[in-house]
TIMI-2910 file (N, C-alpha, C, CB; in pm, 1 decimal, decimal comma, always signed):
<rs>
+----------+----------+----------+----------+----------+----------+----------+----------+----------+----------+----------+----------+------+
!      n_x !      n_y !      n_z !     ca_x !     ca_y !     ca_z !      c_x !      c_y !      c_z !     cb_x !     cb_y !     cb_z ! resn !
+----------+----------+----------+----------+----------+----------+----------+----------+----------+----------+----------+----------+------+
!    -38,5 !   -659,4 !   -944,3 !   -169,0 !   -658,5 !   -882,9 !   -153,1 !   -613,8 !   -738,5 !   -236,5 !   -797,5 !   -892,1 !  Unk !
!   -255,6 !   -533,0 !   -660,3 !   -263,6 !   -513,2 !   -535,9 !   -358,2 !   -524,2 !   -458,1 !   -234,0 !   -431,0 !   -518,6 !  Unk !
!   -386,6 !   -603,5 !   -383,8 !   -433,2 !   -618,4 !   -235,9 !   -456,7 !   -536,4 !   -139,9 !   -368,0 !   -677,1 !   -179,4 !  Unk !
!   -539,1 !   -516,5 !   -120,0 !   -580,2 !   -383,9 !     +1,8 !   -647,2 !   -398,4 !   +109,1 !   -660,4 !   -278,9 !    -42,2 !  Unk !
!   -633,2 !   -377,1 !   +211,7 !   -761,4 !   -391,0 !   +350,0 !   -739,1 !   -270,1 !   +410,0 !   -744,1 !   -527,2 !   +484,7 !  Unk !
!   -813,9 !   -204,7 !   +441,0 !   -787,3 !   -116,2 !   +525,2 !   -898,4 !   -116,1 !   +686,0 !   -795,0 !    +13,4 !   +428,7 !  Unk !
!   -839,7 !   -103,8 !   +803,8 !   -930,7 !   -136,7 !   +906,3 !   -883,1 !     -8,1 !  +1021,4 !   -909,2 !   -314,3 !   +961,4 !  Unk !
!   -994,5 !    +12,6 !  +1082,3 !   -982,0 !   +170,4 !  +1186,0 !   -956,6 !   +107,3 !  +1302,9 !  -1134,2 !   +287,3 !  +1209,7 !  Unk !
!   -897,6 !   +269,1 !  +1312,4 !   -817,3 !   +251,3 !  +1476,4 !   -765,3 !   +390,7 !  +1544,0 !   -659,5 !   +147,8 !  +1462,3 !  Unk !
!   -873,3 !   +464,6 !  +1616,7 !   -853,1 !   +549,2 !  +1665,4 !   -775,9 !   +707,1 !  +1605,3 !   -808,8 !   +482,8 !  +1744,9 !  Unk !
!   -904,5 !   +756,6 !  +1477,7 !   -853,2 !   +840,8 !  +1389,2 !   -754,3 !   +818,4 !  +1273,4 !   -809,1 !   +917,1 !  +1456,7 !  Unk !
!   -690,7 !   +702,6 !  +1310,0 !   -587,2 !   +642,0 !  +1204,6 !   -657,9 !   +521,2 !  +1142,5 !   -437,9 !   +591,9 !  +1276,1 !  Unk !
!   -636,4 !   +478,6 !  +1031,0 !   -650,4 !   +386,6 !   +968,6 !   -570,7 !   +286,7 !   +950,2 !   -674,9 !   +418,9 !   +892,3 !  Unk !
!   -557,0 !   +155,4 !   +943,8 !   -433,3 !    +28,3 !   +905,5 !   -476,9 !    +20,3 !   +778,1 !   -432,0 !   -141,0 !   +990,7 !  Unk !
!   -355,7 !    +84,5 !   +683,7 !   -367,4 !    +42,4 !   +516,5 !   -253,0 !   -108,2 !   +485,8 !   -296,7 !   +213,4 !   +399,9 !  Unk !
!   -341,0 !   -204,7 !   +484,6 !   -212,8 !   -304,0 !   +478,6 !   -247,7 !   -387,5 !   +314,5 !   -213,2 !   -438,9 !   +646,5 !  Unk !
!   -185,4 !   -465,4 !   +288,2 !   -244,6 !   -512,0 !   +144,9 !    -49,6 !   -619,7 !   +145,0 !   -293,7 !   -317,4 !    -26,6 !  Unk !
!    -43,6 !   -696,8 !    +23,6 !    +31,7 !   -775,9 !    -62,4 !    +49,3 !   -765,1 !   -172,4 !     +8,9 !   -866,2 !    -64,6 !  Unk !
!   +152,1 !   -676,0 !   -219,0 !   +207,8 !   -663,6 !   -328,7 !   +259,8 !   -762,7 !   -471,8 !   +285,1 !   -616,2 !   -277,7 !  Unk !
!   +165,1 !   -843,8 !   -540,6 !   +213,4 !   -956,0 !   -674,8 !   +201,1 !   -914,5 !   -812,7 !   +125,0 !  -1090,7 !   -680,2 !  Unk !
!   +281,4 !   -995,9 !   -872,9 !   +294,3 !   -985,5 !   -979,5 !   +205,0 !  -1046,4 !  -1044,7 !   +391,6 !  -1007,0 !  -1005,6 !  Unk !
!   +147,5 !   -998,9 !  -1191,7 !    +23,7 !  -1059,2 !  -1283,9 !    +16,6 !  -1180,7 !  -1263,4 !    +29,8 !  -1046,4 !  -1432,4 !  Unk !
!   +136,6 !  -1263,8 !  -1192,2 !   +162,2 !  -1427,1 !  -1216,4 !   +101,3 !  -1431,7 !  -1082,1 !   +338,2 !  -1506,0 !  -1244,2 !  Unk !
!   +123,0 !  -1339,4 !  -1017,3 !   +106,7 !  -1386,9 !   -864,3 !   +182,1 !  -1437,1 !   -785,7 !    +33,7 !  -1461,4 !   -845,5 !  Unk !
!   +289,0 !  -1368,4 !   -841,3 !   +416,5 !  -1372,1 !   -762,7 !   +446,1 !  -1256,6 !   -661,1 !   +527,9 !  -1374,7 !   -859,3 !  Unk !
!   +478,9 !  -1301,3 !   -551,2 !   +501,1 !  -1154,9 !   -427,7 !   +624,7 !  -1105,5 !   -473,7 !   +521,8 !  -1193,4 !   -233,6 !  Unk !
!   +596,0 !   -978,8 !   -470,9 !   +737,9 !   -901,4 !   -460,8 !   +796,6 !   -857,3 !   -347,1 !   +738,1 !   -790,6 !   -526,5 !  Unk !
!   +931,0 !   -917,5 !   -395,0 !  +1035,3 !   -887,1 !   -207,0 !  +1026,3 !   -708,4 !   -205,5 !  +1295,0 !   -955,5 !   -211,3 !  Unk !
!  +1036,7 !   -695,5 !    -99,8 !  +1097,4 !   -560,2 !    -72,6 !  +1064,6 !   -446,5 !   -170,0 !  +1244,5 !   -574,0 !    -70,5 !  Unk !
!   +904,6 !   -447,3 !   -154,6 !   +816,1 !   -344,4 !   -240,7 !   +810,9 !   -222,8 !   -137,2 !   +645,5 !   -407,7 !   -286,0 !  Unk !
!   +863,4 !    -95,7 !   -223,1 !   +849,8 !    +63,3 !   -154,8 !   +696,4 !    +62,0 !   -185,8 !   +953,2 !   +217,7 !   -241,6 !  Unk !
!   +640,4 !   +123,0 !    -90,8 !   +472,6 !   +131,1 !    -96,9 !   +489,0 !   +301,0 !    -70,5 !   +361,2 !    +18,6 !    +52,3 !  Unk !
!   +477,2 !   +466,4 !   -100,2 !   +492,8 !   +556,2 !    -85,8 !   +393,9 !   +616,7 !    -73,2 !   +553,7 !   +584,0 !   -141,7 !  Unk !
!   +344,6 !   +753,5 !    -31,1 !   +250,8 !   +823,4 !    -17,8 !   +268,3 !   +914,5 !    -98,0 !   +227,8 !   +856,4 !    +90,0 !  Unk !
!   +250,9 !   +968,2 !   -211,0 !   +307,0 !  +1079,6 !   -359,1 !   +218,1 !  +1227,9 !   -248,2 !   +186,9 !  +1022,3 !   -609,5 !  Unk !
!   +355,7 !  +1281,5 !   -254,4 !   +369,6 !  +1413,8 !   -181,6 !   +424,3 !  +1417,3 !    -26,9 !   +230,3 !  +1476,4 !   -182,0 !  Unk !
!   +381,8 !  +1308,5 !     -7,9 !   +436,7 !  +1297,9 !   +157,7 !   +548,8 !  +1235,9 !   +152,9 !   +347,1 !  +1215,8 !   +267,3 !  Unk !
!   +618,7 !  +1204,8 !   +294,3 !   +730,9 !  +1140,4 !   +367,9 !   +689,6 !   +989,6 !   +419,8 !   +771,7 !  +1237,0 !   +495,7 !  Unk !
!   +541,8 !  +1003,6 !   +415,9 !   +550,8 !   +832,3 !   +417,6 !   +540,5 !   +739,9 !   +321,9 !   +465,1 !   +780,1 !   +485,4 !  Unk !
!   +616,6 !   +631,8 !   +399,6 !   +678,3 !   +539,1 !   +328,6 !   +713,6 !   +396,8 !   +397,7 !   +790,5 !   +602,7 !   +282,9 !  Unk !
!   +687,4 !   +283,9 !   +332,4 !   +730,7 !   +146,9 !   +419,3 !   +748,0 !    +91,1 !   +300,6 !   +622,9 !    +60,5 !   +533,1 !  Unk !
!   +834,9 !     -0,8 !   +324,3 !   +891,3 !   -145,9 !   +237,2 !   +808,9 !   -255,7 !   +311,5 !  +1086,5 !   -186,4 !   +253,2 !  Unk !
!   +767,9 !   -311,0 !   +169,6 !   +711,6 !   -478,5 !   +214,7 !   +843,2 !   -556,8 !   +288,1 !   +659,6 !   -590,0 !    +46,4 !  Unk !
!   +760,4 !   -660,1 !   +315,2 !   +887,5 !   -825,4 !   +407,5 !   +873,9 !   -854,9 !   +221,0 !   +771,5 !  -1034,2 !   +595,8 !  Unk !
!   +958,2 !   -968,8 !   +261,8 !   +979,0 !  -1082,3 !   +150,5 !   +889,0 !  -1155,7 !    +91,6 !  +1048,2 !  -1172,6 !   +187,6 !  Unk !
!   +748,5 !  -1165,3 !   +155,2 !   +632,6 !  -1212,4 !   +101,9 !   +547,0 !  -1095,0 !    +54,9 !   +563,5 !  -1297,5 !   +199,8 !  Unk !
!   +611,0 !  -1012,9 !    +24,8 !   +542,7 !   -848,4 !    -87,8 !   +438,6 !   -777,4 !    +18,2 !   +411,9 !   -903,8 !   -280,7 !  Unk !
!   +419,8 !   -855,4 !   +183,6 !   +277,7 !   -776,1 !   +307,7 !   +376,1 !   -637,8 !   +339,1 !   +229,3 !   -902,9 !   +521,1 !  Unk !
!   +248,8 !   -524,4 !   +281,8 !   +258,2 !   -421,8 !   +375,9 !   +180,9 !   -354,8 !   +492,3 !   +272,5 !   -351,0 !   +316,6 !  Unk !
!   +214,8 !   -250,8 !   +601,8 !   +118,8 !   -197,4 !   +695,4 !   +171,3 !    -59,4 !   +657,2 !   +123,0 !   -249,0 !   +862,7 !  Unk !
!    +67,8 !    +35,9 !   +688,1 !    +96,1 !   +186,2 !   +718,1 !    +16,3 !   +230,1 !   +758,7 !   +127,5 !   +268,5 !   +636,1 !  Unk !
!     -1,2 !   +348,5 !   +861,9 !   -141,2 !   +404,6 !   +922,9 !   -159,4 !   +568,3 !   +805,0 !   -114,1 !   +450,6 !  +1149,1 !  Unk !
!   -294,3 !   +543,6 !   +816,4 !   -347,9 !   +669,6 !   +785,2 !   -462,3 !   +726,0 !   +830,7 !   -360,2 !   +675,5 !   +676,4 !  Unk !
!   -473,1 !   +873,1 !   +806,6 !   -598,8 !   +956,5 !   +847,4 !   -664,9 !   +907,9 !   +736,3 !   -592,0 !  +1127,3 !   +862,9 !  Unk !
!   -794,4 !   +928,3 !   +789,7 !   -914,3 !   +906,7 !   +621,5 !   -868,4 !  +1044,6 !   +546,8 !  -1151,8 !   +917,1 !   +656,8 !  Unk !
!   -862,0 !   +997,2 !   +434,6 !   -846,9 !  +1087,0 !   +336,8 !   -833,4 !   +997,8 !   +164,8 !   -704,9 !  +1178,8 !   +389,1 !  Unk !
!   -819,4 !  +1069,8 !    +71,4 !   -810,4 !  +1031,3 !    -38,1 !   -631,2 !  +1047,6 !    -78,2 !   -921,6 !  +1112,8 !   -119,6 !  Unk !
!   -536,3 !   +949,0 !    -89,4 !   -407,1 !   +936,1 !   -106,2 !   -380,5 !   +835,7 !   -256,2 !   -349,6 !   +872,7 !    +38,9 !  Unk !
!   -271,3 !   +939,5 !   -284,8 !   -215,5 !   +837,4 !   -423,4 !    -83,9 !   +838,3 !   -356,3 !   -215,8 !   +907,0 !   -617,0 !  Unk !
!    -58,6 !   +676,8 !   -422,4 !    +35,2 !   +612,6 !   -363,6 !   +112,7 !   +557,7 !   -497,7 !    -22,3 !   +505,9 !   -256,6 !  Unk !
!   +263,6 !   +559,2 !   -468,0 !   +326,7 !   +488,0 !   -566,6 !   +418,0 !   +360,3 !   -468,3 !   +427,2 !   +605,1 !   -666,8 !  Unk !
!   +403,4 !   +296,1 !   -587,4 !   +462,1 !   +133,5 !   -576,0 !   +582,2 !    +79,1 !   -631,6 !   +374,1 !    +43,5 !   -634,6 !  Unk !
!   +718,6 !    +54,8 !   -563,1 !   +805,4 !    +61,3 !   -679,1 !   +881,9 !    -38,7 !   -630,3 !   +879,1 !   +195,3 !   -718,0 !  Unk !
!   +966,0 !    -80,9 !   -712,7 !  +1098,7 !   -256,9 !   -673,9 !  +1175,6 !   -259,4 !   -779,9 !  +1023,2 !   -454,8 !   -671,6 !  Unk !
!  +1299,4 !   -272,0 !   -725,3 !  +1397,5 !   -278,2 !   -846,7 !  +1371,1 !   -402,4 !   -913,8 !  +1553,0 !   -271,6 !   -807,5 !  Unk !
!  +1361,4 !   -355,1 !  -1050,2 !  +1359,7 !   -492,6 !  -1180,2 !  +1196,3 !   -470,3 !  -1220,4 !  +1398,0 !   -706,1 !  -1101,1 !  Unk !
!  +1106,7 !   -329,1 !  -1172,3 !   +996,4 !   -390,5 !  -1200,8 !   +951,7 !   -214,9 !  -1211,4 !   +925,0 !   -520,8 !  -1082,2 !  Unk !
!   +829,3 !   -201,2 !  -1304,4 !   +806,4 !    -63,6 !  -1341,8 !   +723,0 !     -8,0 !  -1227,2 !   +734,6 !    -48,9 !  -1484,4 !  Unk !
!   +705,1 !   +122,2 !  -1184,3 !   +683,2 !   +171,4 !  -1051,0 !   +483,4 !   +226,1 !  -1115,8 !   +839,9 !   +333,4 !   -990,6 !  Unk !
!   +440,4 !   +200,0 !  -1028,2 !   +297,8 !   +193,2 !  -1040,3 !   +264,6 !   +285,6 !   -939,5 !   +232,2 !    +53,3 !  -1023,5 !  Unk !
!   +130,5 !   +400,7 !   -994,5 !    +88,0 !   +465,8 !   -924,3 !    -28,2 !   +450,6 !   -891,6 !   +108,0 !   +550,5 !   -949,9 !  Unk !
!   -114,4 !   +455,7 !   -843,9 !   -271,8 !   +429,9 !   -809,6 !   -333,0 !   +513,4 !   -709,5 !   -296,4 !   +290,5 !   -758,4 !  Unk !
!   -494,1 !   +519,8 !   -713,7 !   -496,5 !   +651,3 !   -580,7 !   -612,6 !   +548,9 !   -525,1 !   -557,0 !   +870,5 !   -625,6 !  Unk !
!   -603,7 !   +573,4 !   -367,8 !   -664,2 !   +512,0 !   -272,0 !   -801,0 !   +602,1 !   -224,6 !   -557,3 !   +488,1 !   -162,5 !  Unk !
!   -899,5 !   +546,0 !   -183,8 !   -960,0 !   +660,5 !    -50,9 !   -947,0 !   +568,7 !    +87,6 !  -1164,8 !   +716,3 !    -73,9 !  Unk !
!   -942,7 !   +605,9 !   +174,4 !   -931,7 !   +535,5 !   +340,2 !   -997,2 !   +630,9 !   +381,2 !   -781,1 !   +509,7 !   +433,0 !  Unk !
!  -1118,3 !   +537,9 !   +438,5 !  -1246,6 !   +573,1 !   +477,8 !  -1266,3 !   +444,8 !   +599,0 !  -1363,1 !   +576,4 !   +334,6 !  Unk !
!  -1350,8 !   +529,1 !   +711,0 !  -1349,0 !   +400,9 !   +795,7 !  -1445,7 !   +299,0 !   +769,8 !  -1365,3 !   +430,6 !   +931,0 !  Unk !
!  -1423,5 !   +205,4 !   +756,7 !  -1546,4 !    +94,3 !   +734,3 !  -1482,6 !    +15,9 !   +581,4 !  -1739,5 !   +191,4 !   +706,9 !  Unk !
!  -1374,6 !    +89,3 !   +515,7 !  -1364,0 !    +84,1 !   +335,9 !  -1268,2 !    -44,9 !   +343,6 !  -1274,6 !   +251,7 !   +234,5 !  Unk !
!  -1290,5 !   -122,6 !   +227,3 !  -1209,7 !   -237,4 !   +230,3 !  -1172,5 !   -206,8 !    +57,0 !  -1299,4 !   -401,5 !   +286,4 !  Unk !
!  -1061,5 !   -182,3 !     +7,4 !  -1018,1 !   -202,0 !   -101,7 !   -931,2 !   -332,0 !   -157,9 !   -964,3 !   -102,0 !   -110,3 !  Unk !
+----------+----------+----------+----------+----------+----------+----------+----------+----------+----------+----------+----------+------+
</rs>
């Protein structure tokens, strides 16, 4: 399951969210990726991520060893709370 907020900040966006499992378990050290780009951040140990973005429409993949890698597509829009 994923968690999303996204909040503006000067042309960039804060895409942050918490990465769990169906149980609702956090996953340590979740790759959060941008599919086509170079960005990229790992969650902390409680599965929280941050990354900035321009508004735009981005698919993102989600991946952790021991666990199948999930793709999903976002829009970040200012004002948008996913």
């Amino acid at each position: 399951m994923v968690q999303v907020s996204i909040y503006g900040q000067q042309n960039k966006y804060l895409l942050q969210g918490k990465i769990v499992t169906v149980a609702g378990v956090p996953v340590k050290n979740v790759t959060i990726k941008i599919t086509g780009r170079s960005n990229a951040v790992v969650g902390d140990s409680s599965g929280f991520f941050k990354m900035l973005l321009q508004a735009g429409v981005y698919k993102i993949e989600i991946s952790s060893v021991g666990f199948k890698t999930k793709q999903t597509q976002i829009s970040v829009q200012s004002d948008t709370s996913i």
